[in-house]
VEXBA-275321 format. One record per residue (C-alpha): x, y, z; residue number from 1. Coordinates in nm, 3 decimals, always signed. Layout:
<sites>
+---------+---------+---------+-----+
!      px !      py !      pz !  nr !
+---------+---------+---------+-----+
!       X !       Y !       Z ! NUM !
...
+---------+---------+---------+-----+
</sites>
This chain:
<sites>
+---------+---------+---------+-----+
!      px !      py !      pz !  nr !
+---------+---------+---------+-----+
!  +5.963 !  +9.589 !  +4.874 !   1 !
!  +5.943 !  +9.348 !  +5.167 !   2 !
!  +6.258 !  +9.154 !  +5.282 !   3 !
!  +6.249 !  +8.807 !  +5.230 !   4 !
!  +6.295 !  +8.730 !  +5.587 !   5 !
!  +5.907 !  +8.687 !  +5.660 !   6 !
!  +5.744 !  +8.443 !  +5.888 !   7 !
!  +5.572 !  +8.159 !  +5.708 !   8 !
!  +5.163 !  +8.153 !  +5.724 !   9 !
!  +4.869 !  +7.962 !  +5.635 !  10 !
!  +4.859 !  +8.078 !  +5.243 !  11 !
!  +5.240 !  +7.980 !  +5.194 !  12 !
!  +5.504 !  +8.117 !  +5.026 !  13 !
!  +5.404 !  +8.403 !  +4.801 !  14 !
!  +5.369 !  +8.394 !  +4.454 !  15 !
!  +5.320 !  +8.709 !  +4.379 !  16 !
!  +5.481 !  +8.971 !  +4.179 !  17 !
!  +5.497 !  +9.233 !  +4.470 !  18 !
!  +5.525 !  +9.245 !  +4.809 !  19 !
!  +5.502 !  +9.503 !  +5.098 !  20 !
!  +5.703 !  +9.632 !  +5.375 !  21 !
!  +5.440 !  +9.540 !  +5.640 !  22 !
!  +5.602 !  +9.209 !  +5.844 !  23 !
!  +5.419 !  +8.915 !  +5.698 !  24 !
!  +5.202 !  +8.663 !  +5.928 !  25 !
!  +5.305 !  +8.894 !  +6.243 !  26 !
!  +4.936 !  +8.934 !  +6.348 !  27 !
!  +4.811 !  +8.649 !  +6.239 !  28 !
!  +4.899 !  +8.319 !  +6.099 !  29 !
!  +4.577 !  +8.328 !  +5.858 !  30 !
!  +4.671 !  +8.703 !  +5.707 !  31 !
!  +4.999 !  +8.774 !  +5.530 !  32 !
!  +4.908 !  +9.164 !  +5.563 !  33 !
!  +4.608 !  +9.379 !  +5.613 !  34 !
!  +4.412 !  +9.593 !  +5.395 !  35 !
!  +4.098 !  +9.745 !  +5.296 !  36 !
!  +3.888 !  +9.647 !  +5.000 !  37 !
!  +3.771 !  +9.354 !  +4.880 !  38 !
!  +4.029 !  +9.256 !  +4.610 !  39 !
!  +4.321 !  +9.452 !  +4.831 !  40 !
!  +4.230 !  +9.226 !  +5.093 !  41 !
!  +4.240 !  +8.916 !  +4.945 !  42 !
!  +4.565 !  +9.026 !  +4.781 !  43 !
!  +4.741 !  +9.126 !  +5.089 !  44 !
!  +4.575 !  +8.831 !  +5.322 !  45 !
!  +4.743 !  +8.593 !  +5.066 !  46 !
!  +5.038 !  +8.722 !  +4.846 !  47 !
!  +4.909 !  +8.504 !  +4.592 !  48 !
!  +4.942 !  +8.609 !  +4.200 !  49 !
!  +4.565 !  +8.540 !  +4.149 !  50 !
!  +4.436 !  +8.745 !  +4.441 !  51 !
!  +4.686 !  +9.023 !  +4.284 !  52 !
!  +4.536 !  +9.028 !  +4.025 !  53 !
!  +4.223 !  +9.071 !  +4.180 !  54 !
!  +4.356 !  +9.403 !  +4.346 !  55 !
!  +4.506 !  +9.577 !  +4.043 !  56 !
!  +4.317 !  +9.526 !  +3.769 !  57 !
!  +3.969 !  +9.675 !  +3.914 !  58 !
!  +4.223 !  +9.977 !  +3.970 !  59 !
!  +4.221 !  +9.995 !  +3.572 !  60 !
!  +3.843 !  +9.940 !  +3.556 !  61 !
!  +3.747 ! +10.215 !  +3.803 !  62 !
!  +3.975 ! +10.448 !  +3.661 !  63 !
!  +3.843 ! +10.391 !  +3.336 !  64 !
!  +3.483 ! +10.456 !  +3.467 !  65 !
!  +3.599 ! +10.772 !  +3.658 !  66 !
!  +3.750 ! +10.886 !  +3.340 !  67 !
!  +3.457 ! +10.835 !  +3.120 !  68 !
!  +3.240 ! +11.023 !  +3.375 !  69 !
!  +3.470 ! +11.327 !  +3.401 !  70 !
!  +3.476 ! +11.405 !  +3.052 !  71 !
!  +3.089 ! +11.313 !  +3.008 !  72 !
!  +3.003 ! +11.546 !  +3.286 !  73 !
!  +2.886 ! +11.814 !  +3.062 !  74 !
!  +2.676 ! +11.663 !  +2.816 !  75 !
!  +2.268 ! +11.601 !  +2.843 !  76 !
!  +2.113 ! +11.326 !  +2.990 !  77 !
!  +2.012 ! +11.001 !  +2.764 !  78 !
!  +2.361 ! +11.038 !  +2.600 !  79 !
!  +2.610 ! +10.791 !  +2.540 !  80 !
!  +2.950 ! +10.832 !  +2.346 !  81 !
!  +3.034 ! +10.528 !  +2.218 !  82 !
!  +3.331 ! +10.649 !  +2.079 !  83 !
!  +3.482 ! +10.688 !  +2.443 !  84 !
!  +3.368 ! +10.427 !  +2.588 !  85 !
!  +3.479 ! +10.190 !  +2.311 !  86 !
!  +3.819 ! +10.334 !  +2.337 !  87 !
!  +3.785 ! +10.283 !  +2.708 !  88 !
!  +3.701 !  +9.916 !  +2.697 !  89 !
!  +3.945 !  +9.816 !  +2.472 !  90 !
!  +4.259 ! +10.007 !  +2.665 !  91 !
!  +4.104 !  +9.812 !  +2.982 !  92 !
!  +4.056 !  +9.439 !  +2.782 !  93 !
!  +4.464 !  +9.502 !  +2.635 !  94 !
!  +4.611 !  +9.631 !  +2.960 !  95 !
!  +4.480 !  +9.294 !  +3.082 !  96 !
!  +4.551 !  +9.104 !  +2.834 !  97 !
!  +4.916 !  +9.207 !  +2.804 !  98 !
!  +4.985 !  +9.225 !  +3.224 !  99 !
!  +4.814 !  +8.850 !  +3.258 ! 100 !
!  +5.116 !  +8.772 !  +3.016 ! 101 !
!  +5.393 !  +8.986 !  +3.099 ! 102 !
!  +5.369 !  +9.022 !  +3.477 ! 103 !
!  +5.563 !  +9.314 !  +3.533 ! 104 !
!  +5.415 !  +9.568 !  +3.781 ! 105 !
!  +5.566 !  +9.848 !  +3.667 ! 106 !
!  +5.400 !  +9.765 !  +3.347 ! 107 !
!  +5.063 !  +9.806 !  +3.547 ! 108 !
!  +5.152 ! +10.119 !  +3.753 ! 109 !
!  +5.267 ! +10.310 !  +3.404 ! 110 !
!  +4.881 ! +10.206 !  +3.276 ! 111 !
!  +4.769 ! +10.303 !  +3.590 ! 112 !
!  +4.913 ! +10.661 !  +3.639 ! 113 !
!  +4.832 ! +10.737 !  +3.279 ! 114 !
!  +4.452 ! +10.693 !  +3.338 ! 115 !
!  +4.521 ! +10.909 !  +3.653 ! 116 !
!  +4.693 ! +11.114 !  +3.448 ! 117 !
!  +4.444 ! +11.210 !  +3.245 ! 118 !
!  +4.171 ! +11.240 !  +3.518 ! 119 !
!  +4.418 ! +11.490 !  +3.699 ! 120 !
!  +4.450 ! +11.708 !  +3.362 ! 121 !
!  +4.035 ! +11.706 !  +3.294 ! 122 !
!  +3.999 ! +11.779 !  +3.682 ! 123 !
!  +4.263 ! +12.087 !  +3.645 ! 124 !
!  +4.065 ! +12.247 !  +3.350 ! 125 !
!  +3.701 ! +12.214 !  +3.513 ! 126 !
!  +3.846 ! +12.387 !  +3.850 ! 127 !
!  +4.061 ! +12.620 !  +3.650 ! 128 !
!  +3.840 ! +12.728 !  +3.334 ! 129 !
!  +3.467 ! +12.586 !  +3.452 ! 130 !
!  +3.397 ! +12.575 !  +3.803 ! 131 !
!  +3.658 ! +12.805 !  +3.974 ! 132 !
!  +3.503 ! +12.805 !  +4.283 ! 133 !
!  +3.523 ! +12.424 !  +4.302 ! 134 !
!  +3.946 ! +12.496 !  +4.309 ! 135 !
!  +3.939 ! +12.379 !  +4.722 ! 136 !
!  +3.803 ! +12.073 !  +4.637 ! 137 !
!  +3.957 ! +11.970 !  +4.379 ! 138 !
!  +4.328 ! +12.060 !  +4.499 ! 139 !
!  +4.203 ! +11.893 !  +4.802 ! 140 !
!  +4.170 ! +11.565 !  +4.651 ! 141 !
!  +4.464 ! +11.573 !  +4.458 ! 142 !
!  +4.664 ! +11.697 !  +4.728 ! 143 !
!  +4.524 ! +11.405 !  +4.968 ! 144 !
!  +4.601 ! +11.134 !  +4.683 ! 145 !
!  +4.985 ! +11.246 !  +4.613 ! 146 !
!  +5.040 ! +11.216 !  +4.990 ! 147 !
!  +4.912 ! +10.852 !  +4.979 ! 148 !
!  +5.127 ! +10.799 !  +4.712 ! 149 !
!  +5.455 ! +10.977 !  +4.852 ! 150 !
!  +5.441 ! +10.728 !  +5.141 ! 151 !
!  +5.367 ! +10.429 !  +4.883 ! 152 !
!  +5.729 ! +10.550 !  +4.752 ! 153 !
!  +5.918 ! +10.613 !  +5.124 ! 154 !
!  +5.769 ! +10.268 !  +5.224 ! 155 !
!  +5.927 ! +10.085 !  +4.897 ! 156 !
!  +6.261 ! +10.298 !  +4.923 ! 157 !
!  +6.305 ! +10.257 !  +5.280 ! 158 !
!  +6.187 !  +9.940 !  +5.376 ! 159 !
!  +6.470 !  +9.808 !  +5.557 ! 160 !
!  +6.532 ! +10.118 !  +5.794 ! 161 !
!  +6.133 ! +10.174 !  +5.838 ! 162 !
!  +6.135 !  +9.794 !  +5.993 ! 163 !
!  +6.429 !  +9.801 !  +6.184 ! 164 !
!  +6.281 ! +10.183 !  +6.344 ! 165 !
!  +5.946 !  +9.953 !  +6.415 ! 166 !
!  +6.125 !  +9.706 !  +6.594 ! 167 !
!  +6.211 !  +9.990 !  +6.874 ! 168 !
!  +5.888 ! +10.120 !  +6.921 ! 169 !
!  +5.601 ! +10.015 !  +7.096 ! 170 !
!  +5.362 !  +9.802 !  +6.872 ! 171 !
!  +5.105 ! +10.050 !  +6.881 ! 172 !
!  +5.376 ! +10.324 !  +6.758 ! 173 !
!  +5.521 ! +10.132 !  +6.529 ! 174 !
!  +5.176 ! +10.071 !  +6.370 ! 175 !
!  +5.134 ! +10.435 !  +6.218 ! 176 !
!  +5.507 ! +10.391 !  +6.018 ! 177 !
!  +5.319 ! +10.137 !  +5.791 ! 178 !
!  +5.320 ! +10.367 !  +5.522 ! 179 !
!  +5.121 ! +10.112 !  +5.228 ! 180 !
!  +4.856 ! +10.127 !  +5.517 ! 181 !
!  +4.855 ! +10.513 !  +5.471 ! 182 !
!  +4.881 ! +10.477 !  +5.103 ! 183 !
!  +4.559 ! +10.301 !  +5.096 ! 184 !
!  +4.372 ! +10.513 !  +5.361 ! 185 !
!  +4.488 ! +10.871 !  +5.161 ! 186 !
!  +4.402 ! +10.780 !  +4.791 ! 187 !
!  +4.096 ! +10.591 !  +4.929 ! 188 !
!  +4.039 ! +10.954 !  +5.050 ! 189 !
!  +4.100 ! +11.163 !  +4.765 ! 190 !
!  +3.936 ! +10.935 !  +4.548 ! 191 !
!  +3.614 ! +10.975 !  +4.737 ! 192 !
!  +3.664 ! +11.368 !  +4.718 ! 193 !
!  +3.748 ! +11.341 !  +4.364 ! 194 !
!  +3.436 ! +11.141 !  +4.331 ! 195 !
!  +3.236 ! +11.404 !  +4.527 ! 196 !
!  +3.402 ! +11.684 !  +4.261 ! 197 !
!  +3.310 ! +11.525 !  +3.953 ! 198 !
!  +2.923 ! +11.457 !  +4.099 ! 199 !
!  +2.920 ! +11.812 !  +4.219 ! 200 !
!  +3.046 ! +11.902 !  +3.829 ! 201 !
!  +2.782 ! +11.706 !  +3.687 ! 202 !
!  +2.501 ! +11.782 !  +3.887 ! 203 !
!  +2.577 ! +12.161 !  +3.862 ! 204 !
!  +2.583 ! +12.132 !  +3.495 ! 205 !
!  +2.209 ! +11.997 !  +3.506 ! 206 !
!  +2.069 ! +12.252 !  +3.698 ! 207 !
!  +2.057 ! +12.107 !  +4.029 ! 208 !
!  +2.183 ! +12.286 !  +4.330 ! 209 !
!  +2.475 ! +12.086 !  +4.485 ! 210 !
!  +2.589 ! +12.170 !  +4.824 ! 211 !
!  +2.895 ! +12.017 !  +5.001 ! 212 !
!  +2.780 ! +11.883 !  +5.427 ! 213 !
!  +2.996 ! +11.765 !  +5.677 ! 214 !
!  +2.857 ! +11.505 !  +5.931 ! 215 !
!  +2.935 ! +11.535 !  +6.239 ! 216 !
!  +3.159 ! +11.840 !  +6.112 ! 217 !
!  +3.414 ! +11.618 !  +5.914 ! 218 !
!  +3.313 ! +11.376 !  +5.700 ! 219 !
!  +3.261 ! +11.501 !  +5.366 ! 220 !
!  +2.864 ! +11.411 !  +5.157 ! 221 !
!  +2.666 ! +11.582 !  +4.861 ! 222 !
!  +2.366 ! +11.708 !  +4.919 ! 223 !
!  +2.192 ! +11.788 !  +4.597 ! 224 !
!  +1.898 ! +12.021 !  +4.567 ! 225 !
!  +1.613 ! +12.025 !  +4.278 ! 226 !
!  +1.681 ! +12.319 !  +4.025 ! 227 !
!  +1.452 ! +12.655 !  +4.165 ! 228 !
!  +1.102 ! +12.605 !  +3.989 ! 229 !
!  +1.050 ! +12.962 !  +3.753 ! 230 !
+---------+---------+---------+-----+
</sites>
């Protein structure tokens, strides 16, 4: 976590329950730290327990949706299971309910890695027992996302020496040592591949012919075909 020896900004002190290792107002007097994403951005821009909030929860939502779609992704179209999605709903309305009164983060990152738990496991069996040939992807994805979240860990743990090695370098140097920044830029990543896996799962499983393109020879899209005509 950040030292308390920040710079005071527009937003004032923070309020909330975390804070990161980037130097606070050292860009800007408006912006506490940067970030991507709407709710991340607020969050960071402010260190304010609202905008936190804002930031973290969604993380439970999305994961909830990803879940529901990875283990949906081989039934027929025009089907719902309630069952799943009721269970689904409720874990997401009593995580809430129960971090909006505790406010412990580490409360919110145990919900959090279960659901990614669980997304990991169902991804493992479709590249493993399903889709074999969809074993790059997946391992790519998961690979990218456990790198974001090994630097989320060296920038909490080392903090102190990370800003005191920033203070010697150039600013522009220095810059690539924010390791939160990297956090968000790698499991952005593999989230979007695991996104592209579980489309290219689902669409396979419906007959259509799913193809992964690269524009401009690295960026990553689905291209998705209309099953052969007999």
């Amino acid at each position: 976590m950040a030292p308390a020896a920040d710079r005071e900004g527009y937003w004032g002190p923070p309020t909330s329950t975390l804070e990161w290792c980037e130097e606070n107002y050292a860009v800007s007097y408006y912006i506490a730290e940067f970030s991507v994403g709407l709710g991340s951005w607020c969050f960071h821009m402010t260190l304010k327990y609202e905008m936190q909030l804002l930031d973290e929860l969604p993380m439970i939502y999305s994961c909830c949706v990803f879940v529901y779609c990875l283990y949906e992704c081989f039934k027929y179209k025009n089907t719902v299971n309630y069952p799943l999605l009721f269970l689904l709903i409720t874990y997401s309305f009593v995580v809430s309910i129960v971090y909006l009164n505790l406010k412990e983060p580490v409360f919110h990152q145990i919900m959090y890695g279960t659901l990614v738990s669980i997304i990991v496991l169902r991804s493992v069996y479709i590249v493993l027992w399903v889709y074999p040939w969809l074993r790059g992807l997946g391992y790519t994805s998961l690979t990218v996302f456990l790198m974001g979240f090994f630097l989320w860990n060296v920038d909490n743990i080392f903090c102190d020496k990370l800003r005191a090695l920033r203070e010697k370098m150039p600013p522009v140097v220095g810059a690539v040592t924010q390791f939160h920044a990297w956090w968000h830029i790698l499991t952005g990543l593999g989230s979007y591949l695991h996104i592209l896996l579980s489309l290219y799962t689902r669409t396979l499983f419906l007959k259509h012919r799913p193809k992964v393109k690269f524009i401009f020879g690295i960026w990553p899209v689905l291209l998705v075909e209309p099953p052969k005509k007999l």
